[in-house]
C-alpha positions as CSV (number, residue, x, y, z in Angstrom):
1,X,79.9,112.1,63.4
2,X,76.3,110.9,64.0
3,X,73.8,112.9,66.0
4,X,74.2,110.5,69.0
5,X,78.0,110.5,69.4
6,X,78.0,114.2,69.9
7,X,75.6,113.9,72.7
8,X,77.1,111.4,74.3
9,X,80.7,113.5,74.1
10,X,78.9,116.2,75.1
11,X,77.3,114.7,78.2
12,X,81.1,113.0,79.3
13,X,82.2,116.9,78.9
14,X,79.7,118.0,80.9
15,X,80.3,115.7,83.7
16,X,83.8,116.0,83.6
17,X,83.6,119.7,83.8
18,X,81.8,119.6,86.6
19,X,84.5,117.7,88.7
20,X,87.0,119.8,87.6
21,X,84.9,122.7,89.0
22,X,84.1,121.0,92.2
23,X,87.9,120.3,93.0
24,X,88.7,124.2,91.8
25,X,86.0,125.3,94.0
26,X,87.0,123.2,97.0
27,X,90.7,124.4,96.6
28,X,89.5,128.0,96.2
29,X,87.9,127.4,99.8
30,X,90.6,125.5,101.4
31,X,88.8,121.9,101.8
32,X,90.4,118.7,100.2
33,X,89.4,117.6,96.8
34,X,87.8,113.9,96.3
35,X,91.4,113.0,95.4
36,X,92.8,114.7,98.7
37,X,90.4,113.0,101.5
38,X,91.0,109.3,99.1
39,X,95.0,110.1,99.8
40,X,94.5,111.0,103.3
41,X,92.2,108.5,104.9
42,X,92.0,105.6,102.0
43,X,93.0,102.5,104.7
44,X,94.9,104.9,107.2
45,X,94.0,105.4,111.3
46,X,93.4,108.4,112.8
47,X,91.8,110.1,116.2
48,X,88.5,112.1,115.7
49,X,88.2,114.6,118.6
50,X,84.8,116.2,119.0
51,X,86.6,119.6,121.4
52,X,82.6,120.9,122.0
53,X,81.5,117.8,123.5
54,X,85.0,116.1,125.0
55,X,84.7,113.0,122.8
56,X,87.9,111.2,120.9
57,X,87.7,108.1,119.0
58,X,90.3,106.1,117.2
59,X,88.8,105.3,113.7
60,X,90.3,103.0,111.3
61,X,89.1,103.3,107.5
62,X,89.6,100.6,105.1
63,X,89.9,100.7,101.5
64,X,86.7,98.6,100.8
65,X,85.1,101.2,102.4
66,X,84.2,99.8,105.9
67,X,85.6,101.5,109.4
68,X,85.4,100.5,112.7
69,X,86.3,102.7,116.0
70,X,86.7,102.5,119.5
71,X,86.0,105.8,121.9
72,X,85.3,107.4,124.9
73,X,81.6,107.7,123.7
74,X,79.3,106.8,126.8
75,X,77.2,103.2,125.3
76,X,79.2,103.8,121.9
77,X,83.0,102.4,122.8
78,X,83.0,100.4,119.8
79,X,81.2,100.7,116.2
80,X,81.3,99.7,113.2
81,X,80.5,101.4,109.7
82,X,81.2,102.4,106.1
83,X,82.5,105.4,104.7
84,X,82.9,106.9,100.8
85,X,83.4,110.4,99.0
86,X,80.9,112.2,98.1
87,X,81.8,115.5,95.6
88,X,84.2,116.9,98.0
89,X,82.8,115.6,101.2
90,X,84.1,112.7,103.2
91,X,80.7,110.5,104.2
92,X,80.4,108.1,107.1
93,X,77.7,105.6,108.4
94,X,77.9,103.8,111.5
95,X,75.8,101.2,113.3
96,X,75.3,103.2,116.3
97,X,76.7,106.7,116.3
98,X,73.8,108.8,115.0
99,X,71.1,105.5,114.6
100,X,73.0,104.7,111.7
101,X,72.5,108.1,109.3
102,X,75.1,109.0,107.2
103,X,76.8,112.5,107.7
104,X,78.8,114.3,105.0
105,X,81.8,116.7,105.1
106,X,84.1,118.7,104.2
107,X,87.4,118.8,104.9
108,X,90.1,121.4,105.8
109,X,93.6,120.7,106.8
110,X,94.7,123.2,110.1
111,X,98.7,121.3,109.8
112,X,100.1,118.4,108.2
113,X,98.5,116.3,110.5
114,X,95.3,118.3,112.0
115,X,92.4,118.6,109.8
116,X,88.7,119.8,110.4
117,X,85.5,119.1,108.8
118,X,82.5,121.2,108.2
119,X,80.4,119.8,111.3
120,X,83.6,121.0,114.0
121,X,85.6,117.9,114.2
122,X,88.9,117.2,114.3
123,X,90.8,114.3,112.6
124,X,94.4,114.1,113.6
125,X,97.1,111.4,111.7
126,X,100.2,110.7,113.4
């Protein structure tokens, strides 16, 4: 096998091992794999409660990765965004909701339907 074959096979094991340890270590800690947070938001709706500052949102993610929400936010009732996986962390971007920086997390189911992330928040699915 030539000299450049084995690199590349040995840089495709290399990546791949490292997603396989990402999802073991995510499991080993309780948070959703990349896999998991797909499954459970991937074009679904959902409210997002923020219980330390008495906001709750209805968001609903799309598949092509945009979202849009409506809330109880003072000046922020409605926004629009985008959203993807990052490792283990579910990402979001929105227009208005933090000037438009994306925020990262992870994310923990509490039931079958209540999950938190690594920021506080709550995401329920009904």
């Amino acid at each position: 096998m030539p000299a450049r074959s084995i690199i590349n096979l040995s840089a495709a094991f290399i990546v791949l091992a490292g997603l396989a340890a990402a999802d073991i270590d995510a499991r080993a800690q309780g948070t959703l794999s990349r896999e998991e947070i797909r499954a459970l938001v991937d074009g679904k709706t959902y409210r997002f409660e923020v219980p330390q500052r008495g906001f709750a949102r209805t968001t609903t993610i799309d598949a092509d990765g945009a979202q849009a929400l409506t809330s109880n936010i003072p000046g922020i009732e409605t926004d629009t965004g985008s959203w993807r996986i990052a490792g283990n962390e579910l990402c979001s971007r929105w227009t208005k909701i933090r000037n438009g920086d994306e925020s990262c997390q992870t994310v923990t189911p509490q039931s079958d339907t209540r999950y938190e992330t690594s920021n506080g928040t709550i995401l329920i699915f009904d």
